[in-house]
C-alpha positions, -999 to +999 in steps of 0.1 A: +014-148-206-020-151-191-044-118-190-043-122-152-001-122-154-006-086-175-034-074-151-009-084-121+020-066-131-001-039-149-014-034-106+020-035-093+037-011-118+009+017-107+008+007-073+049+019-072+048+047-096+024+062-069+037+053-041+076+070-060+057+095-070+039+106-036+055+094-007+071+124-001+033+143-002+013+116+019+038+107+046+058+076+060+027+066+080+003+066+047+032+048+030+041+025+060+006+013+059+005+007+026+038-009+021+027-032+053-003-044+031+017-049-008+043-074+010+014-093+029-002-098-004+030-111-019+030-145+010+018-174-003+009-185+030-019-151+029-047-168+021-070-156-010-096-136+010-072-115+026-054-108-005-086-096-023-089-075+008-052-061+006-057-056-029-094-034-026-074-011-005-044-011-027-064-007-058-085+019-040-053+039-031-038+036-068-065+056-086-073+088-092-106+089-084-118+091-045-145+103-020-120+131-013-095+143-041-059+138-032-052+177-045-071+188-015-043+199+014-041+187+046-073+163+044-065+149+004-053+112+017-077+109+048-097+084+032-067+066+016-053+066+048-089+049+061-097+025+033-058+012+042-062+011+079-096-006+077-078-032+057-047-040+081-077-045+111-093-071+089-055-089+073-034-082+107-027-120+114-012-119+078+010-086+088+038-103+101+076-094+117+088-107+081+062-080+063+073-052+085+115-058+080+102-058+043+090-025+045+113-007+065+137-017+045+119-002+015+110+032+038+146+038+043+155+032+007+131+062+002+131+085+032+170+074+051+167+060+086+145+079+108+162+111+128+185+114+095 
């Protein structure tokens, strides 16, 4: 297995254990957003340049460290929310029907159909 491979999955493994372990905290917006971006990535047809993009902001909303803390209430995923939202402006050709069915699939898995 290549270091890439390990690096890859090593991404993808935090990128869910944050989104599991905060998606109650941050929101369905924060998570839509993000969620809009991880199954972009995963097209082939997304081309490289847009992936690095998708995956700055992912990466960016992965670890700990930010401009603003997380812990902070009310304003602790502002720029999360920012760095992600830049990111779907510059990949939204790539954000397709496809991508979106992908994640509201995954929203209701975590937060039931909305109204419920």
């Amino acid at each position: 297995m290549s270091t890439g491979h390990i690096l890859e999955q090593s991404f993808h493994r935090c990128l869910w254990r944050k989104i599991g372990r905060y998606a109650l905290h941050v929101g369905r917006s924060l998570i839509t957003k993000a969620l809009w971006l991880y199954y972009a990535a995963q097209r082939p047809e997304t081309p490289a340049w847009a992936k690095s993009t998708i995956y700055g902001a992912l990466g960016y909303f992965v670890l700990p460290l930010d401009l603003i803390p997380d812990v902070l209430p009310g304003i602790g995923y502002a720029d999360d929310l920012g760095v992600l939202s830049l990111s779907i402006a510059a990949v939204a050709a790539h954000i397709n029907q496809e991508v979106k069915q992908q994640a509201a699939g995954r929203l209701v898995e975590w937060f039931g159909e909305l109204g419920d």
